[in-house]
N, CA, C and O atoms as a GROMACS GRO file, in nm:
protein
  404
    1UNK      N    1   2.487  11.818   6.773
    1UNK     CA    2   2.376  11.772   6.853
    1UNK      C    3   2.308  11.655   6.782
    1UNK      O    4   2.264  11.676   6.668
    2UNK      N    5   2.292  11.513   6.846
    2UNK     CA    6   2.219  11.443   6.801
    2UNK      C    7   2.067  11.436   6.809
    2UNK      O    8   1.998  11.485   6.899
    3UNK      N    9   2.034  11.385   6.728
    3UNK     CA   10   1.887  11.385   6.781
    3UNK      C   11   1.775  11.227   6.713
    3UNK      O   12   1.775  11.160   6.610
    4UNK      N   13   1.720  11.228   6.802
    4UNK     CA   14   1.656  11.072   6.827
    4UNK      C   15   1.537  11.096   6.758
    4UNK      O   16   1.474  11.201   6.763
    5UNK      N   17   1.499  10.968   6.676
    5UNK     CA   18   1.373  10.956   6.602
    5UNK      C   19   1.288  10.876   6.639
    5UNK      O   20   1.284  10.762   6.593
    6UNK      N   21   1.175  10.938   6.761
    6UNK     CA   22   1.085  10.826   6.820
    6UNK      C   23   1.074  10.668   6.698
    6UNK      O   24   1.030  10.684   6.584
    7UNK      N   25   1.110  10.562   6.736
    7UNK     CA   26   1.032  10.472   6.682
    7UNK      C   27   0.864  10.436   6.758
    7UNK      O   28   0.831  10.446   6.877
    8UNK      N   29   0.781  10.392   6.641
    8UNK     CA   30   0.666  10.341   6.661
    8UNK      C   31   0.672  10.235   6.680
    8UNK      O   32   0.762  10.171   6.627
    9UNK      N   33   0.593  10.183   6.751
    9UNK     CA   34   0.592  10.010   6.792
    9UNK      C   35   0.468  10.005   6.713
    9UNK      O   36   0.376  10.084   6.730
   10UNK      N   37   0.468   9.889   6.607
   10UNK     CA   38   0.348   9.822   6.567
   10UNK      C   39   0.244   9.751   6.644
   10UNK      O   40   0.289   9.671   6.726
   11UNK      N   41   0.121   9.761   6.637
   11UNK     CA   42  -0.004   9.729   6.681
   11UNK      C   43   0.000   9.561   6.666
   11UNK      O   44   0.041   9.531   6.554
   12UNK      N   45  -0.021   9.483   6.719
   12UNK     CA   46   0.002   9.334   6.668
   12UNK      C   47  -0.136   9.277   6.742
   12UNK      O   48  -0.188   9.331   6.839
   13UNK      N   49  -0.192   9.144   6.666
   13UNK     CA   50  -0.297   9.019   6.704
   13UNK      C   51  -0.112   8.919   6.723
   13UNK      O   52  -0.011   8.920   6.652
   14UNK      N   53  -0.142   8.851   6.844
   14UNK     CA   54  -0.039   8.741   6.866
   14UNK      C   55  -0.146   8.593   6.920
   14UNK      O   56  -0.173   8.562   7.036
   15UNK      N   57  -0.168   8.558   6.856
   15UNK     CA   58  -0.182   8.389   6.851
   15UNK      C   59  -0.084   8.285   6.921
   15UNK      O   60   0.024   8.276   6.863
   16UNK      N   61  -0.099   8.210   7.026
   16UNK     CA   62  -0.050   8.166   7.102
   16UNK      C   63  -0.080   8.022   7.135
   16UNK      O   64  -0.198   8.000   7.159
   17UNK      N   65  -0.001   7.923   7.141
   17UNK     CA   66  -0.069   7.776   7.178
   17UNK      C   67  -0.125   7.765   7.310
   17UNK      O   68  -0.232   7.725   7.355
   18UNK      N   69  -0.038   7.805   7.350
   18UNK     CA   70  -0.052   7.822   7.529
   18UNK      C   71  -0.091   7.922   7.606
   18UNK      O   72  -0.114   7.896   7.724
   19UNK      N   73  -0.106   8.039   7.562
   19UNK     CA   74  -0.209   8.157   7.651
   19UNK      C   75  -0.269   8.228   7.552
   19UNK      O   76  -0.280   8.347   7.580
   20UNK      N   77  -0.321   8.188   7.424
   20UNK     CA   78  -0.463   8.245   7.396
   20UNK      C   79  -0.421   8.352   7.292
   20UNK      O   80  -0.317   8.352   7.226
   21UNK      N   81  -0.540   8.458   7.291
   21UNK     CA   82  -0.487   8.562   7.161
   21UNK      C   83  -0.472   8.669   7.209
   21UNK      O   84  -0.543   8.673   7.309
   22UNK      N   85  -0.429   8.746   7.198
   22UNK     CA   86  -0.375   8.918   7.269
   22UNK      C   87  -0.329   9.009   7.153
   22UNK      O   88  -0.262   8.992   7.051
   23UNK      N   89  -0.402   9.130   7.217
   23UNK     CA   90  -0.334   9.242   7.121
   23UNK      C   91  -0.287   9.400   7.129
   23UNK      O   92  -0.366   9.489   7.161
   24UNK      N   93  -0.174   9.420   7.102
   24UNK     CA   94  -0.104   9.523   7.207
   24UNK      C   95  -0.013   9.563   7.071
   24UNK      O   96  -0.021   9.530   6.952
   25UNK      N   97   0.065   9.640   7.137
   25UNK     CA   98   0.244   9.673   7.088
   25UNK      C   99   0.294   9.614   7.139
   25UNK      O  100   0.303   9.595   7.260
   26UNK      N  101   0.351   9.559   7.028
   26UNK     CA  102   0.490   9.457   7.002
   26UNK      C  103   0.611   9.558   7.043
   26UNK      O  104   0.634   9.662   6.982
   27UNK      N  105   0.695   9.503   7.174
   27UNK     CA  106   0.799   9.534   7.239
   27UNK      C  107   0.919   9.498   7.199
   27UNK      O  108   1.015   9.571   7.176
   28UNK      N  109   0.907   9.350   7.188
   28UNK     CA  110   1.023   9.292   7.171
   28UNK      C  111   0.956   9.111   7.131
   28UNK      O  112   0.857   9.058   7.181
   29UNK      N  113   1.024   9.069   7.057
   29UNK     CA  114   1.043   8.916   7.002
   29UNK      C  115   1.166   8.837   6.987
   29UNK      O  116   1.237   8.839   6.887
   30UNK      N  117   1.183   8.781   7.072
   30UNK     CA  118   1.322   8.671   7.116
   30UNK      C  119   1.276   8.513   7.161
   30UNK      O  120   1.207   8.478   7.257
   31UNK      N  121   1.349   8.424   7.042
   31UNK     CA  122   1.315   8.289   7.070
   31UNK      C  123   1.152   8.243   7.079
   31UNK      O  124   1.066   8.254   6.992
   32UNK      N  125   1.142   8.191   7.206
   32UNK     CA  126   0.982   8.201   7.184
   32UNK      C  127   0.951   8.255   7.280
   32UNK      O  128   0.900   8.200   7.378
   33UNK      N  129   0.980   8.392   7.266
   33UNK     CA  130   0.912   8.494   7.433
   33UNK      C  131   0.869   8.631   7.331
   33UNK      O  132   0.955   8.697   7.272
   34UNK      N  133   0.708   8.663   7.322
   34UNK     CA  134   0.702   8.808   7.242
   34UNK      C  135   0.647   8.884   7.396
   34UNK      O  136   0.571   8.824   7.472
   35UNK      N  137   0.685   8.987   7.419
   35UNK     CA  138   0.630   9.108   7.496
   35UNK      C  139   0.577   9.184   7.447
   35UNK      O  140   0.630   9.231   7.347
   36UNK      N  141   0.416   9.249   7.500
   36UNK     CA  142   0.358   9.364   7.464
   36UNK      C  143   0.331   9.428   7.550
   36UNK      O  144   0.315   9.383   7.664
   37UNK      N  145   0.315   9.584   7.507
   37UNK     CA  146   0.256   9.680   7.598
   37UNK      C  147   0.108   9.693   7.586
   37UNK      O  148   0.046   9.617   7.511
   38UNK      N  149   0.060   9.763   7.641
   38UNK     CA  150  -0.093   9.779   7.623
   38UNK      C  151  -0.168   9.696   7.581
   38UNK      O  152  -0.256   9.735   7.503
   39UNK      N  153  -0.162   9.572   7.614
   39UNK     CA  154  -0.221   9.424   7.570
   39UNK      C  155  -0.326   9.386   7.618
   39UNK      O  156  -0.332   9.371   7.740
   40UNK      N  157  -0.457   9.356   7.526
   40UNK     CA  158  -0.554   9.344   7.578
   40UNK      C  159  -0.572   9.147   7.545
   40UNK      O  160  -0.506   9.085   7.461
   41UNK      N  161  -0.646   9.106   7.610
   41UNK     CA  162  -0.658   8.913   7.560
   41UNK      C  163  -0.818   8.960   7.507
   41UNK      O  164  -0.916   9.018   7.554
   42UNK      N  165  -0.782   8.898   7.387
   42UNK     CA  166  -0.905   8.855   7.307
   42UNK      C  167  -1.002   8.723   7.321
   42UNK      O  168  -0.993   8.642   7.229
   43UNK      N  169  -1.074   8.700   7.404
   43UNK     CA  170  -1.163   8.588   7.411
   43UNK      C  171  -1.278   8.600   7.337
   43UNK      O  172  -1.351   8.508   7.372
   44UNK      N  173  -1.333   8.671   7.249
   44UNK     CA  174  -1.429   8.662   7.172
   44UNK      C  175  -1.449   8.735   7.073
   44UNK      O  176  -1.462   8.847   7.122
   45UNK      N  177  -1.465   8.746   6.919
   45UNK     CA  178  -1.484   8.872   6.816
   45UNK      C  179  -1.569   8.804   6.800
   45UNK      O  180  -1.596   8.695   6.850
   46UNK      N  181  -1.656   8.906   6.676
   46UNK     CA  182  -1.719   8.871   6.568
   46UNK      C  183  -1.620   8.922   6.448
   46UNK      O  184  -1.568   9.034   6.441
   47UNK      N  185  -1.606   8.809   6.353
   47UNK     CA  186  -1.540   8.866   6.191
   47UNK      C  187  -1.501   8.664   6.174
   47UNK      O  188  -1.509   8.564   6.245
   48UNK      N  189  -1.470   8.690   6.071
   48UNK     CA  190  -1.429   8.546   5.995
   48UNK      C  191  -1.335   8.488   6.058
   48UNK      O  192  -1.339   8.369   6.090
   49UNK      N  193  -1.216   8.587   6.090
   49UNK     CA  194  -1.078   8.497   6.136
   49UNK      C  195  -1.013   8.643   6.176
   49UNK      O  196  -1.052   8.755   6.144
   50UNK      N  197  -0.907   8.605   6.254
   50UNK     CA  198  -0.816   8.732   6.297
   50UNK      C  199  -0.757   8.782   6.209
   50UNK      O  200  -0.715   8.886   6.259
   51UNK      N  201  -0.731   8.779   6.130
   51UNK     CA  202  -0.699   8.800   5.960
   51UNK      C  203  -0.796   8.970   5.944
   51UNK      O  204  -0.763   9.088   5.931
   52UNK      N  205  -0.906   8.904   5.953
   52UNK     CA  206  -0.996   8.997   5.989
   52UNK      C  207  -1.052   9.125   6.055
   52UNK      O  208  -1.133   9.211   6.022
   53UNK      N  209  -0.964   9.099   6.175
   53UNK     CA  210  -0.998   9.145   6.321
   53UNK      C  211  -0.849   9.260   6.283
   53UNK      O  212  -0.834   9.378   6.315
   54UNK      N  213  -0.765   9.176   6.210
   54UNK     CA  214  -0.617   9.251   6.205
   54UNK      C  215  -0.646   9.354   6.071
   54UNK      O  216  -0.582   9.459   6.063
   55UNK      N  217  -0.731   9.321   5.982
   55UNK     CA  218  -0.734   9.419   5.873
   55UNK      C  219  -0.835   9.537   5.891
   55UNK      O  220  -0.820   9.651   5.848
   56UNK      N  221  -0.920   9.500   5.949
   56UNK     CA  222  -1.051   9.609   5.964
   56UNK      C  223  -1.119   9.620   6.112
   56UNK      O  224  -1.192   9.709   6.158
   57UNK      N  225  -1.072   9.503   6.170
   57UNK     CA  226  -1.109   9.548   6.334
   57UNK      C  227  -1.253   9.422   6.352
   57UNK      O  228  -1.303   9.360   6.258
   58UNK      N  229  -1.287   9.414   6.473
   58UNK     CA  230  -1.398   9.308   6.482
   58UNK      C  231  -1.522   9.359   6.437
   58UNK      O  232  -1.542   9.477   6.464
   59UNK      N  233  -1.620   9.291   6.368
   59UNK     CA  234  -1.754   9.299   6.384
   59UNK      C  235  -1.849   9.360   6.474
   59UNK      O  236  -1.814   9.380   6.590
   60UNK      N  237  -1.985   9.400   6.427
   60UNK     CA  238  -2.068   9.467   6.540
   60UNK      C  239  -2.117   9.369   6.649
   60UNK      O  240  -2.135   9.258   6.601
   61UNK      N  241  -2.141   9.374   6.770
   61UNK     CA  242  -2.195   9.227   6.809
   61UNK      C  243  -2.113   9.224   6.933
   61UNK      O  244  -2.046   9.317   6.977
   62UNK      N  245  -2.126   9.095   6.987
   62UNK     CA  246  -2.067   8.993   7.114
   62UNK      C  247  -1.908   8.981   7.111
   62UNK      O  248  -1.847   8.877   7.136
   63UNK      N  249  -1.844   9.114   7.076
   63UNK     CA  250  -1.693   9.090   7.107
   63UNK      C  251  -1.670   9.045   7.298
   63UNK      O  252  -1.735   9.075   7.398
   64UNK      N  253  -1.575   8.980   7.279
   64UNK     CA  254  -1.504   9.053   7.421
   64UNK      C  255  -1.386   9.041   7.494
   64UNK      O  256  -1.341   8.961   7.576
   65UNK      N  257  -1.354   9.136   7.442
   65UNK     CA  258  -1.151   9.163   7.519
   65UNK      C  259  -1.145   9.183   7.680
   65UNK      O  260  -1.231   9.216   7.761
   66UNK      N  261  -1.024   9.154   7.692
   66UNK     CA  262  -1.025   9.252   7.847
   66UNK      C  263  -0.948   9.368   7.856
   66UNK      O  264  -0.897   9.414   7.754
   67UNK      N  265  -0.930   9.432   7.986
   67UNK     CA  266  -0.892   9.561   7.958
   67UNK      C  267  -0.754   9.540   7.941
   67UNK      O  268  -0.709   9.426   7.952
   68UNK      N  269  -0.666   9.657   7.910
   68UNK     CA  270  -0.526   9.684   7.884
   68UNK      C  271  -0.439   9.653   7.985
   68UNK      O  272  -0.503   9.673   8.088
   69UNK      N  273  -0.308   9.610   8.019
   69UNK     CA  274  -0.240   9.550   8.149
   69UNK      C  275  -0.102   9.599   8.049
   69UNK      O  276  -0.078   9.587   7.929
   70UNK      N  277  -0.020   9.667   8.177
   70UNK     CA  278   0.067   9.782   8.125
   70UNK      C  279   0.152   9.661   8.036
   70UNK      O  280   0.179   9.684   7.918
   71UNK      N  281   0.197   9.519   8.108
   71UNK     CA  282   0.306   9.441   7.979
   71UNK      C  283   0.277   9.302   7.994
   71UNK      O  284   0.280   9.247   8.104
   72UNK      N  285   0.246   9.236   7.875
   72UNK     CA  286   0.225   9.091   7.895
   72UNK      C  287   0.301   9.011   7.792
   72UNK      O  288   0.309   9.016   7.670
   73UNK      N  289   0.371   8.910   7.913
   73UNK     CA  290   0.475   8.853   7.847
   73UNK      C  291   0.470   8.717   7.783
   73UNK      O  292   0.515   8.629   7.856
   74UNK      N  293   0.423   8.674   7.656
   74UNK     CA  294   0.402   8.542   7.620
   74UNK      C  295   0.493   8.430   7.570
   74UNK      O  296   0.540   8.431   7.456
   75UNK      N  297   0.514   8.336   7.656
   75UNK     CA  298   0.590   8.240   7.611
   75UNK      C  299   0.527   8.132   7.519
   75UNK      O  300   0.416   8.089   7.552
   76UNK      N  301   0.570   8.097   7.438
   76UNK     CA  302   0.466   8.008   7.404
   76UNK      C  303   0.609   7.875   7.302
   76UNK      O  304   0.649   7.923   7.196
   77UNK      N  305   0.641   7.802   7.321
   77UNK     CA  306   0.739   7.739   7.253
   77UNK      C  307   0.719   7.655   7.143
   77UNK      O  308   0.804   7.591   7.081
   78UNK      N  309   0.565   7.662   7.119
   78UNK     CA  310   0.510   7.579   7.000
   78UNK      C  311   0.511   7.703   6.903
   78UNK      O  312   0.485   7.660   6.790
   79UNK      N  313   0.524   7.795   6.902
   79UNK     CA  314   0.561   7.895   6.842
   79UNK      C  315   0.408   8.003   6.812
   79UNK      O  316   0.308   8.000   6.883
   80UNK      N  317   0.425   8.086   6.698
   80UNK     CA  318   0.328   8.249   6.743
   80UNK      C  319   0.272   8.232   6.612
   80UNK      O  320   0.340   8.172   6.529
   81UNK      N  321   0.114   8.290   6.569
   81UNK     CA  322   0.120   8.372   6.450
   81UNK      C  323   0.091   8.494   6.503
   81UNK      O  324   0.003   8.506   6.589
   82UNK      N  325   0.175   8.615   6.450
   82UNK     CA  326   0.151   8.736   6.440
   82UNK      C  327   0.107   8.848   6.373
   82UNK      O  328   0.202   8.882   6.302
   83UNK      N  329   0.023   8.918   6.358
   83UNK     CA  330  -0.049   8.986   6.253
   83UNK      C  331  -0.098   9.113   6.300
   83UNK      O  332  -0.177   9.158   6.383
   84UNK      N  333   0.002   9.163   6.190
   84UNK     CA  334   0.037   9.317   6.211
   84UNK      C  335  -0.120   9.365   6.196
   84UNK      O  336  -0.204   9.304   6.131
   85UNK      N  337  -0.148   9.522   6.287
   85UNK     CA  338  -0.302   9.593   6.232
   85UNK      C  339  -0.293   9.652   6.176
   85UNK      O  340  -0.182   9.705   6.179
   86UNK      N  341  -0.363   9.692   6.099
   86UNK     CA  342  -0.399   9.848   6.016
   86UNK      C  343  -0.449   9.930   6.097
   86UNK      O  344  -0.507   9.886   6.196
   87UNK      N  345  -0.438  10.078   6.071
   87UNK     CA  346  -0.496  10.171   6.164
   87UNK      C  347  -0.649  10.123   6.174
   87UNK      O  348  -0.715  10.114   6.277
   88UNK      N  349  -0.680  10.101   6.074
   88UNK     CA  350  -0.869  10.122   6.107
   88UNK      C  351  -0.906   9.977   6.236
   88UNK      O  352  -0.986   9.964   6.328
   89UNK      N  353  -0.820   9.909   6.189
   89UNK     CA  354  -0.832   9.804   6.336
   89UNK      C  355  -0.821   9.837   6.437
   89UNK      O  356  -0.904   9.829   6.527
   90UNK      N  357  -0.689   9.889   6.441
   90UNK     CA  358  -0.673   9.915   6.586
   90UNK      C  359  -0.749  10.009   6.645
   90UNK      O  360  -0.780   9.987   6.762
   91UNK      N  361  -0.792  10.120   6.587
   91UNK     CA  362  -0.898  10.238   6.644
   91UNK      C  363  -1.043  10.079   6.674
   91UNK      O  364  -1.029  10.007   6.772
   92UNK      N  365  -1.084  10.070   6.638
   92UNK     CA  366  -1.181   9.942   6.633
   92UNK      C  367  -1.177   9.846   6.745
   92UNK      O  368  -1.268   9.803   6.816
   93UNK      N  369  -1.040   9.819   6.745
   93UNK     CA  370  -0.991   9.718   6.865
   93UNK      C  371  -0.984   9.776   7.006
   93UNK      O  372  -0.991   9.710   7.110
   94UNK      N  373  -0.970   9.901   6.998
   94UNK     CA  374  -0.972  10.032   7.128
   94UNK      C  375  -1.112  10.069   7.147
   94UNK      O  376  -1.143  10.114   7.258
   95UNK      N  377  -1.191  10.060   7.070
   95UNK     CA  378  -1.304  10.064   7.105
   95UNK      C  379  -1.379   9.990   7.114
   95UNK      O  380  -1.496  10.004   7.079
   96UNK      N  381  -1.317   9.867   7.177
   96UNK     CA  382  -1.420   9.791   7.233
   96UNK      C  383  -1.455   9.777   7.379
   96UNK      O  384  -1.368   9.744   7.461
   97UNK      N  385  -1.582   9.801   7.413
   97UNK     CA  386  -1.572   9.819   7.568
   97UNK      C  387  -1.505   9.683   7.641
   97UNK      O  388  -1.500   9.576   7.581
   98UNK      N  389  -1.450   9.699   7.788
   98UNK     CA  390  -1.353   9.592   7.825
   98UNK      C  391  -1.469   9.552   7.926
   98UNK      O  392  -1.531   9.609   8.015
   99UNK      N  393  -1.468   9.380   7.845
   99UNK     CA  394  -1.541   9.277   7.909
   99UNK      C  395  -1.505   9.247   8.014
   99UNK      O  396  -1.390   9.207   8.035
  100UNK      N  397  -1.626   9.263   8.134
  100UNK     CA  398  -1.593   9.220   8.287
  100UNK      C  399  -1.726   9.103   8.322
  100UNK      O  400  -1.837   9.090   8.269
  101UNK      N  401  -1.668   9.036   8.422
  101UNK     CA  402  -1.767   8.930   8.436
  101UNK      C  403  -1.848   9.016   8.528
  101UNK      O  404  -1.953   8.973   8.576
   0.00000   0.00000   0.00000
């Protein structure tokens, strides 16, 4: 009997030339196309730099993400920075209430 070892998908900040910053699980990365699940777009933190946002999560204050959208697919051909989270981010990054106009 075989048996399968869930993999985890890492938590990722993806930096983008062309559609902005987002942060989800990393699905898949091919050429210049990354897919995530549970991807929220980041239009506003408080913290120094996403560096930041990716090590310890955003600041108290005027964040504001939007809500989660089951898969978002970013092309971007000028290419990505990507930056893996730490748990304490991502609990941080989930708790931020989802900015509506």
């Amino acid at each position: 009997m075989k048996t399968t070892k869930k993999i985890k998908k890492p938590y990722v900040i993806v930096r983008s030339h062309t559609a902005g910053v987002h942060a989800g699980y990393l699905e898949s990365r091919k050429g210049d196309t990354v897919v995530l699940s549970q991807s929220r777009r980041l239009w506003k933190w408080i913290g120094a730099s996403l560096y930041q946002v990716a090590n310890t999560g955003p600041g108290n204050g005027d964040n504001r993400f939007g809500g989660a959208v089951i898969k978002t697919e970013i092309v971007s051909p000028q290419g990505f920075e990507i930056a893996h989270c730490r748990p304490e981010a991502i609990k941080a990054i989930h708790a931020v209430p989802e900015w509506k106009v």
